[in-house]
N, C-alpha and C positions, 0 to 999 in steps of 0.2 A: 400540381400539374394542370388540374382542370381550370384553375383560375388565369392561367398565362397560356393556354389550349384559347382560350375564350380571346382573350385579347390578342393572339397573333389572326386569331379568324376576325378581328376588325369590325365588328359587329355595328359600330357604327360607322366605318362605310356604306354597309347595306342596304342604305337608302337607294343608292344608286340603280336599287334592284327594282325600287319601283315604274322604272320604264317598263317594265315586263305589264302593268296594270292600264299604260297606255293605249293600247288599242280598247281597250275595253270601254274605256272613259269616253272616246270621240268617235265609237259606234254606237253610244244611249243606250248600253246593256251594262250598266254598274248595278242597275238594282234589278238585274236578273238573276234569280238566286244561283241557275246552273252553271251560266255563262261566268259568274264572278267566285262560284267555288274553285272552279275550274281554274280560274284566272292567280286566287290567291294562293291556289298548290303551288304551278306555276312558281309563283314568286319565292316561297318557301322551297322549293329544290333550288334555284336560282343563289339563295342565299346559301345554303349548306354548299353549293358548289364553290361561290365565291371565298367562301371562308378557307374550302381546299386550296384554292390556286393561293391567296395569301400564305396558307403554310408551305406552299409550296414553294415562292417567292421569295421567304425569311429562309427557308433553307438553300436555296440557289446563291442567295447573297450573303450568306451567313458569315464568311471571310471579309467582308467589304462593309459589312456590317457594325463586326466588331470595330473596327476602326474610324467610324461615324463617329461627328460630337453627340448625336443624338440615337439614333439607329440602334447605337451599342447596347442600351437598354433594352431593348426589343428581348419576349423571352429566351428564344432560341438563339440567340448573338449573345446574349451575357450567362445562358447556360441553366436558366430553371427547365427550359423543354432542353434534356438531347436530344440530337439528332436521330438516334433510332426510336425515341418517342416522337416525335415529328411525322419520320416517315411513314409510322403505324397512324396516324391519325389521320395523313393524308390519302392512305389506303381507304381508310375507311369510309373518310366524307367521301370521297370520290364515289363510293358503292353505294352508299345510302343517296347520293345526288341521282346518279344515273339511273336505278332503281328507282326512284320518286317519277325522275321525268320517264322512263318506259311505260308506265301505269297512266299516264296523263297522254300516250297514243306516240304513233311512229313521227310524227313530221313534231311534234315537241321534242321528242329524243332524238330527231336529228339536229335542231337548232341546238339544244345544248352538248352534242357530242362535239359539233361542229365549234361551239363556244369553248368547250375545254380544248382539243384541238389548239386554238388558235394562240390559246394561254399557254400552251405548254411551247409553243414558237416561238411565243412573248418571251417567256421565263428564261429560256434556255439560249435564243437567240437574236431574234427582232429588238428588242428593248435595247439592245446595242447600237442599232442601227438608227442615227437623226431622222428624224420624221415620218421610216417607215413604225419606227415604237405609236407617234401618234396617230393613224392609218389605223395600228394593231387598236387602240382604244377605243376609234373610235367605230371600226368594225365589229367588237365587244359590244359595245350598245346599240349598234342594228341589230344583231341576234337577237340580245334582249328584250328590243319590241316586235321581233319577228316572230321569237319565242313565246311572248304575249296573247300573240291572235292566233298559232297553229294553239295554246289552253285554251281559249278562249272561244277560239273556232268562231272569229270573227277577222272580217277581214282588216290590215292594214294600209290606209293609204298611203299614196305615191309622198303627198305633201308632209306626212307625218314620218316617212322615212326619211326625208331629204332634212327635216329641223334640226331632228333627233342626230342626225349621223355630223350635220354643222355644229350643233352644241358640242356635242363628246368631242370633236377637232378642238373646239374654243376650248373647253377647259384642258384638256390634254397641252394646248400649246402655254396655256395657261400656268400648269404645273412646271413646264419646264422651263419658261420666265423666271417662275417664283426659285427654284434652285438653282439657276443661274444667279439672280440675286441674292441668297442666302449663302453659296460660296463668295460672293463678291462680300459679303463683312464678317466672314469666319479669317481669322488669319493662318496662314498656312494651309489654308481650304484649294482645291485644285478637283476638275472636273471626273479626274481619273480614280480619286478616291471614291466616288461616289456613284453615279452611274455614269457608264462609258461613252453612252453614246450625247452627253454632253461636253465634249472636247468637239462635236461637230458643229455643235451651235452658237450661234451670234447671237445679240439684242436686236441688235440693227436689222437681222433678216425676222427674227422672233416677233418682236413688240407689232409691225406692221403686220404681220399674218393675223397675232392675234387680235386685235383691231377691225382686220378684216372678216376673222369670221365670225366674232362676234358681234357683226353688221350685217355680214349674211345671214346669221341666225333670225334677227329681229324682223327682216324685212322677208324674208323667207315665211316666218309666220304672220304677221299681219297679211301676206298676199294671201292666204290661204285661209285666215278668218274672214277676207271680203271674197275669195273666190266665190260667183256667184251660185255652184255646187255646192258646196258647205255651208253656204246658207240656205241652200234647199234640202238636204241632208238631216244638218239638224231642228233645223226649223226654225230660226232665229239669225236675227241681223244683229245681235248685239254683242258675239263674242271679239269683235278688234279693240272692246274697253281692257279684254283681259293683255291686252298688244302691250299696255302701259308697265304692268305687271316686268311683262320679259324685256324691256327695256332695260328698267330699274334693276332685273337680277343681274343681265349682263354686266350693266354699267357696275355695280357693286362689287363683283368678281376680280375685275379689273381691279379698283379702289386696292381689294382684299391681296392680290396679288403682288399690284406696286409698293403696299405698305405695311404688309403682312408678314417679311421676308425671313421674322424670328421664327415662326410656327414652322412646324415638320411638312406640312404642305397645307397650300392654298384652301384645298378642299377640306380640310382640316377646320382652317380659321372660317370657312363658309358655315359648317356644322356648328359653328360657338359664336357665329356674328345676328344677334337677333335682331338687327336691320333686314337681314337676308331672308333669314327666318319667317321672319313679319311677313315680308313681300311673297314669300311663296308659300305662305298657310293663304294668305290672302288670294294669289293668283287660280291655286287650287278648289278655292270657294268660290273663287268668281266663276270657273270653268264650270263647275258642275250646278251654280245656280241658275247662272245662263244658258244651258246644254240642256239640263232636266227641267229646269222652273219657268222656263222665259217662252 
């Protein structure tokens, strides 16, 4: 049970938790030791929460599930977790998450009540709904850098909200490109088997959005590594070399999306493409050499 416990909590999604480390990085307190214990609880209740809303996920879909070419494998869809094991673990993570963030102060445990909240809207409702599902994702990763700086107790800027919240749109729209294309070469695949609120989606309205904000993300951050405030901030002119970096991810994503369309999802084939990988071990090293070193 604990081994299929483990993989419905998605453990390598979790990356995604590291937005919550964000504010930390591009206010010069990474190697503050309080500000980044702080920051790294933070991310570790983040993760045990996310791991709940994912069980909570496989059990809302768990009908819709079983009947996936893929999916159906899932513990809880093919039946190593039952459902009243499920629901007890999701009981649980949820008290150890909420619990973790109450002890890290009131306005963390507001961002994360606020963050489950918004999951359980997701899970039970919005996710049906064409493009307010990707709104719900991408309001999930504002919390999580909002969540960042009330641990962290450092502030988050204007410009780091507005990247962040364009990204989580980009890949959100991203996602639902890519299972739009992956029913388009399953046969007898149809958008009702799978999630609902793609019988509302086009390519033609799709592909352009995603396009679009994955141009508003790029140009959105370079204006903000030459904003000439962040370059007084951190003290360096030289963070718009890391601009090359999120270029390259965008542009990769896209690649990953258009030709990716066998994998379970986009962000999936991201975690196992080490082109991408490369690029943002790389981009991450450049942010912090040039932030802390330059």
């Amino acid at each position: 049970m604990l081994s299929g416990l483990l993989r419905t909590m998605r453990p390598h999604q979790w990356v995604k938790n590291l937005f919550v480390l964000a504010p930390l990085v591009f206010a010069r307190e990474l190697f503050e030791p309080a500000a980044a214990l702080r920051a790294f609880a933070g991310f570790v209740a983040f993760c045990i929460l996310a791991g709940s809303v994912y069980v909570l996920n496989d059990l809302v879909d768990v009908e819709a599930d079983r009947v996936h070419p893929v999916k159906k494998h899932r513990p809880i869809a093919s039946g190593r977790i039952t459902v009243p094991q499920a629901r007890g673990a999701f009981v649980v993570l949820v008290s150890l998450a909420l619990g973790s963030a109450l002890a890290l102060g009131l306005p963390f445990f507001g961002a994360v009540a606020a963050y489950l909240v918004l999951q359980l809207l997701y899970s039970f409702r919005l996710k049906k709904v064409a493009y307010l599902d990707v709104l719900c994702i991408a309001l999930g990763f504002e919390l999580r850098v909002l969540a960042g700086s009330f641990a962290a107790r450092v502030p988050a800027s204007a410009y780091l909200l507005v990247v962040m919240f364009l990204l989580a749109a980009f890949l959100g729209l991203g996602k639902r490109a890519h299972e739009l294309a992956a029913l388009a070469l399953r046969s007898g695949g149809a958008p009702g088997q799978t999630r609902a609120a793609l019988r509302a989606y086009d390519l033609r309205t799709l592909t352009p959005l995603l396009y679009a904000t994955g141009a508003a993300t790029v140009l959105t951050y370079v204006v903000y590594t030459l904003d000439p405030r962040t370059v007084e901030q951190l003290g360096t002119q030289y963070l718009p070399l890391s601009a090359l970096c999120t270029f390259f991810g965008v542009a990769r994503f896209v690649h990953l999306v258009r030709r990716k369309a066998d994998a379970e999802s986009p962000t999936d084939a991201m975690l196992r493409d080490w082109p991408f990988l490369g690029n943002l071990g790389l981009w991450a090293a450049a942010v912090v050499a040039i932030v802390y070193f330059t």
